[in-house]
N, C-alpha and C positions, 0 to 999 in steps of 0.2 A: 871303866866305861862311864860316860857320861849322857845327862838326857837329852831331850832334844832341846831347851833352852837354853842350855851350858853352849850345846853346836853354835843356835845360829848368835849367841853372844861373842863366842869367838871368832866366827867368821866376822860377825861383821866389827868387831875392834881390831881386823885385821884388813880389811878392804885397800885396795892402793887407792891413787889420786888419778882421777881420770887427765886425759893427756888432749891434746885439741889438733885441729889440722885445719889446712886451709881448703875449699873444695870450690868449683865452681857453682852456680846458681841452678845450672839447668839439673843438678844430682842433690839435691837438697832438702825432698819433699822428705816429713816425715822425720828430718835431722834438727837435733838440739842447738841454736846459737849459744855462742861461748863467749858471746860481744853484745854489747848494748849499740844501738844505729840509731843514729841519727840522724836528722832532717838535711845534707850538703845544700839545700836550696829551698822555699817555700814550694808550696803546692794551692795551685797553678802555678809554677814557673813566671807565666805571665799573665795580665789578664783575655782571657778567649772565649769565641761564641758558645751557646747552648743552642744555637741552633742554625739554620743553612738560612739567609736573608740578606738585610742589608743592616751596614750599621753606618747609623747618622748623628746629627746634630741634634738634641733637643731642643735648644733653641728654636730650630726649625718645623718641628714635627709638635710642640707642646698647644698648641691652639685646636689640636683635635685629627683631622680625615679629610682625606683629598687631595693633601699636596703633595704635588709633582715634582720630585725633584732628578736632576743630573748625575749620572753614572757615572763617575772618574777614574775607575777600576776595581783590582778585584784583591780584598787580601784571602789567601789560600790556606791551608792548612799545610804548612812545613813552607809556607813561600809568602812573605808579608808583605801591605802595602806601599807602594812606592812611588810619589807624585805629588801632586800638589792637590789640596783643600782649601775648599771656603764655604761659606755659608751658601744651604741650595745645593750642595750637592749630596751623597752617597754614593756606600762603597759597596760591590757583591761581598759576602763575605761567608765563610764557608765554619761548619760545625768543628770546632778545634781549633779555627784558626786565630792571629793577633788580632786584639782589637785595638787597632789604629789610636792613638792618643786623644788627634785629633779630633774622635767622636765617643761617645759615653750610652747611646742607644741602642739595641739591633733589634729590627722589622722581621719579624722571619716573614717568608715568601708567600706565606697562605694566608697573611694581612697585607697581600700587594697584587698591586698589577704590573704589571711592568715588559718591557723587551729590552732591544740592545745598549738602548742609548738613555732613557728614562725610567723613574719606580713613582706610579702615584702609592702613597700611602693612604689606605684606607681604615686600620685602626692603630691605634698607639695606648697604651696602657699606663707606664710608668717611663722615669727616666733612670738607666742600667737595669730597663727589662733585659732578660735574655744574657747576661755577662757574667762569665766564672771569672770570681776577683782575683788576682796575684794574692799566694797567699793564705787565700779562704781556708781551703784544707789544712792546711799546717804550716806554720814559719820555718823560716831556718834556723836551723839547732834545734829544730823541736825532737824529742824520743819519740821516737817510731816502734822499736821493737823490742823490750828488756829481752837481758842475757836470759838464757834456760827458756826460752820461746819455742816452743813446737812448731815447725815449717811445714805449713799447710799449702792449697796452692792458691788462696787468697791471699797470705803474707808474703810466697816469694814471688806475688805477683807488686805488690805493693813496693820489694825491694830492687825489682826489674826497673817502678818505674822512675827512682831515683840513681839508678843507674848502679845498681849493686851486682858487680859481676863474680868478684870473690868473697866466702865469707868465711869466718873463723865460727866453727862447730866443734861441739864436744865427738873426740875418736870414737866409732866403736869399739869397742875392747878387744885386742885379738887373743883369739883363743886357741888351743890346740885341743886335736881330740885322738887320743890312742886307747888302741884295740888292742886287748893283749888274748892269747887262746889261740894252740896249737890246732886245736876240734875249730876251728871257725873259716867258714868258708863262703866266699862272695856270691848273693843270688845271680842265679843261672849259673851255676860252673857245678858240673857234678859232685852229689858227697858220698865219702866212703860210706861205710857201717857204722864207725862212730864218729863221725862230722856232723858238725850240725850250720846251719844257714847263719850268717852274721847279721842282726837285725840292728846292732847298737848304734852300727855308724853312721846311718842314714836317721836313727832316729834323734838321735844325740848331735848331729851336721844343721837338722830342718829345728831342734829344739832351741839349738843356739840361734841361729838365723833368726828367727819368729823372736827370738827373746832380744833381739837387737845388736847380737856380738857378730862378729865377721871369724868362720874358722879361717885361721890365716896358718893353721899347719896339721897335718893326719896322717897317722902311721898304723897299720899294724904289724904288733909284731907277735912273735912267739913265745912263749914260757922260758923266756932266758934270759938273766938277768943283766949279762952284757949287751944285748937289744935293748930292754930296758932303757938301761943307764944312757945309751948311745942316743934315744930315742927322746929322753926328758933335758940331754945338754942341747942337740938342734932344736927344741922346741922352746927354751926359753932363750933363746939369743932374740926370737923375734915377737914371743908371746906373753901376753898377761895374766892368762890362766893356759890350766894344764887341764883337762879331765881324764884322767884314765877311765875306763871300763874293764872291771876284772882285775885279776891278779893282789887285793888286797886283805884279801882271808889269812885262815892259818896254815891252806896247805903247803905241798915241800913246792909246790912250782908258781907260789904266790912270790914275785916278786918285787912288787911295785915299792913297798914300804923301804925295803933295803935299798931297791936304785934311788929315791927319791931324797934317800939322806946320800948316798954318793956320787949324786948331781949338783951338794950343797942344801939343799932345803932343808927344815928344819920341822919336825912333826910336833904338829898343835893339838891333835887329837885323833883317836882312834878307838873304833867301837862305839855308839851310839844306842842309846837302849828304846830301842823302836822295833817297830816291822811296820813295813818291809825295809831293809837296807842294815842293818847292823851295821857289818864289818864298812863302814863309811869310814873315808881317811881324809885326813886335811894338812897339809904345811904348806911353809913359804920360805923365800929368800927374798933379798932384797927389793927385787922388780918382780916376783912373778905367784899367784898363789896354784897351789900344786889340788885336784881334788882327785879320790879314788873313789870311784862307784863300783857296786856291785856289780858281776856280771853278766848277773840275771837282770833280762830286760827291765820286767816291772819294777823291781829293786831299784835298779839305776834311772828311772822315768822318775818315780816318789822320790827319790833324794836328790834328783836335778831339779824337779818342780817344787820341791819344797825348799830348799837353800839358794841352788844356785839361779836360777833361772831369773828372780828378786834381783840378786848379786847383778849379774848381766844388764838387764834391763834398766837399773839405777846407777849405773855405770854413769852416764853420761848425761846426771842429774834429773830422768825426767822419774813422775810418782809412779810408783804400782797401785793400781786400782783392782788385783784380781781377786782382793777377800770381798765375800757377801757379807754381811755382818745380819743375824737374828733370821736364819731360814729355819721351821718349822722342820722335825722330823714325824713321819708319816705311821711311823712305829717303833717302840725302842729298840736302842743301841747299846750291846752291851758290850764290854772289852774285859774281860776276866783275868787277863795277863796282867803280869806288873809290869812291862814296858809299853811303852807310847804305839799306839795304830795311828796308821793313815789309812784311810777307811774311804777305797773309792765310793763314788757315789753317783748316783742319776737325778735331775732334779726333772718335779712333774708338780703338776696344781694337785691339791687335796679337795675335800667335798667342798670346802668354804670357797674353792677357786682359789685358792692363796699358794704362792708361790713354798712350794714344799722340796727335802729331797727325801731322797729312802737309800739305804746302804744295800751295795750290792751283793749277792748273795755268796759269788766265790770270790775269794780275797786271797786265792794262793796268789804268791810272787810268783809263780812258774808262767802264771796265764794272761798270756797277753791282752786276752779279748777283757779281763775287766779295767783296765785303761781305754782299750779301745772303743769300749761303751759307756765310758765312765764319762761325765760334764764337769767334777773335780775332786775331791777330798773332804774328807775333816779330822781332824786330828783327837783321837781320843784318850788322853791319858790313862794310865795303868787304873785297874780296877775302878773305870769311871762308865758310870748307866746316862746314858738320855732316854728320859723319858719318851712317850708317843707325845707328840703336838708342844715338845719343849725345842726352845729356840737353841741355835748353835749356829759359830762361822763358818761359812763356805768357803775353799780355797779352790776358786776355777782352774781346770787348766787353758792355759792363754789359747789354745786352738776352738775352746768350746763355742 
């Protein structure tokens, strides 16, 4: 049996290499680029108005207010000017649209008078007031966005408007999740005497999801070890992780461990000297890592939020931010056992207003309500005290 830092050393000197795909723009919020982008064209594109007016000559307009000049059309926005110029005239010209070579000014309209045919100008400021320069924003070849960029909808607005229609992102990881337990039975379908309600799939389906993986396979099956085996070969043709729930104890109808090595995988460890979760299982094969949770809920929530969920989430290169580092506990903690607690926890202010937690008071595996009222963990190694108002790390759970 090994502790918990032997676990997650192993797991993670065994992580695979995340893998990438191609997606379109409009599914991308929230997704890791796997590409560095750059600039195909300056920004502005070309130079164009900052505002709805006229644009003219300075030469004609730099002596001040009052002149009249001739209207020779109009450059539009998505429709440029076309005709002839000379000194004396102006063009209508619209918010976004070209700004005519020929002129280096724009009058917006509430420094003019004007109708169809003429614009007196009544004030003038500078010469290239009012003009977004080709360019300004950014050249071409310029880096727009480094690889491992979080796609917000500012950025994939930014990629929209160079005309980014596909991009290369890190995959979510797909994952498999099986159910194993004869006694387990789908909410709303009646249970016998000794059936009890399946809580893991849905929780263990929404843990993944939340933590950033895509289930891409779910099976339950029965206490038999030919389901099993049957259940861990379809699941790694298309999967990168495996999570079993249940079946990896020492009983006679545990058989996760035995299928797991004759599906190929190869056992990294077994036993973990904690609680909740002990009997934790891990191996791999080439492409895919294999885990065994408990199949007690809480059991399996503490060794998913504590290992794998990290695993998951960093998949596809972005950081885990869910440790607090140096929260105040509100009373001591004390763990008397020689193996590691994960020790749910509630966090509240103390008298000083400062951000505090306090351990909650049932910490059986059985009960699911102190997950359910729980904000996250802490981890208390084998005969280790916290004192009251001694600082320790908080490990959130990702929903708190």
């Amino acid at each position: 049996m090994i502790n918990i830092n032997e676990a997650v050393n192993i797991i993670n000197a065994n992580t695979l290499e995340p893998e990438t795909e191609q997606i379109n723009i409009s599914t991308s919020l929230h997704r890791l680029l796997a590409e560095d982008v750059y600039a195909p064209f300056p920004s502005p594109r070309f130079s164009n108005s900052a505002m709805d007016g006229f644009a003219v000559s300075w030469a004609d307009v730099a002596i001040g207010q009052n002149i009249t000049l001739k209207i020779v059309g109009e450059s539009q926005a998505g429709i440029s000017f076309v005709g002839h110029f000379e000194s004396g005239n102006a063009i209508r010209i619209s918010t976004g649209a070209l700004v005519p070579s020929v002129t280096d000014t724009v009058i917006p309209l509430e420094d003019t008078e004007h109708d169809q045919n003429s614009v007196k100008i009544l004030r003038v400021k500078e010469k290239f007031q009012y003009i977004r320069f080709k360019g300004e924003e950014f050249a071409k070849g310029e880096l727009l966005l480094q690889k491992e960029t979080l796609l917000t909808p500012p950025k994939m607005a930014l990629l929209a408007s160079i005309g980014k229609n596909s991009l290369s992102v890190y995959a979510k990881p797909k994952v498999a999740v099986i159910i194993t337990g004869t006694e387990l039975v789908s909410p709303g379908q009646p249970l016998s005497e000794s059936q009890i309600f399946d809580t893991n799939s849905l929780m263990l389906k929404s843990a993944i999801e939340q933590a950033g993986g895509l289930v891409a396979y779910y099976a339950q099956v029965e206490d038999s070890l030919a389901e099993t085996v049957t259940a861990i070969m379809e699941a790694k043709e298309t999967c990168q992780m495996i999570i079993f729930s249940g079946g990896v104890s020492v009983g006679s109808h545990d058989y996760v461990k035995t299928a797991a090595e004759k599906a190929g995988f190869k056992e990294l460890f077994w036993k973990v000297n904690q609680r909740p979760g002990k009997p934790f299982f891990f191996a791999r094969n080439e492409n895919s890592l294999l885990f065994g949770l408990p199949g007690n809920p809480v059991s399996a929530l503490m060794c998913f939020s504590y290992y794998i969920y990290p695993l998951i989430y960093q998949f596809d290169q972005r950081k885990l931010t869910n440790i607090v580092k140096n929260i105040k506990s509100v009373h001591e903690v004390n763990n008397e056992q020689d193996r590691a607690h994960l020790m749910r926890i509630k966090l509240l202010k103390n008298e000083q207003q400062e951000m505090a937690f306090m351990v909650l008071t049932r910490q059986d595996s059985y009960m699911l309500t102190t997950v359910s009222q729980a904000d996250g963990f802490i981890v208390l190694n084998g005969q280790q005290t916290i004192q009251a108002n001694q600082f320790a790390d908080v490990y959130l759970f990702p929903w708190s």
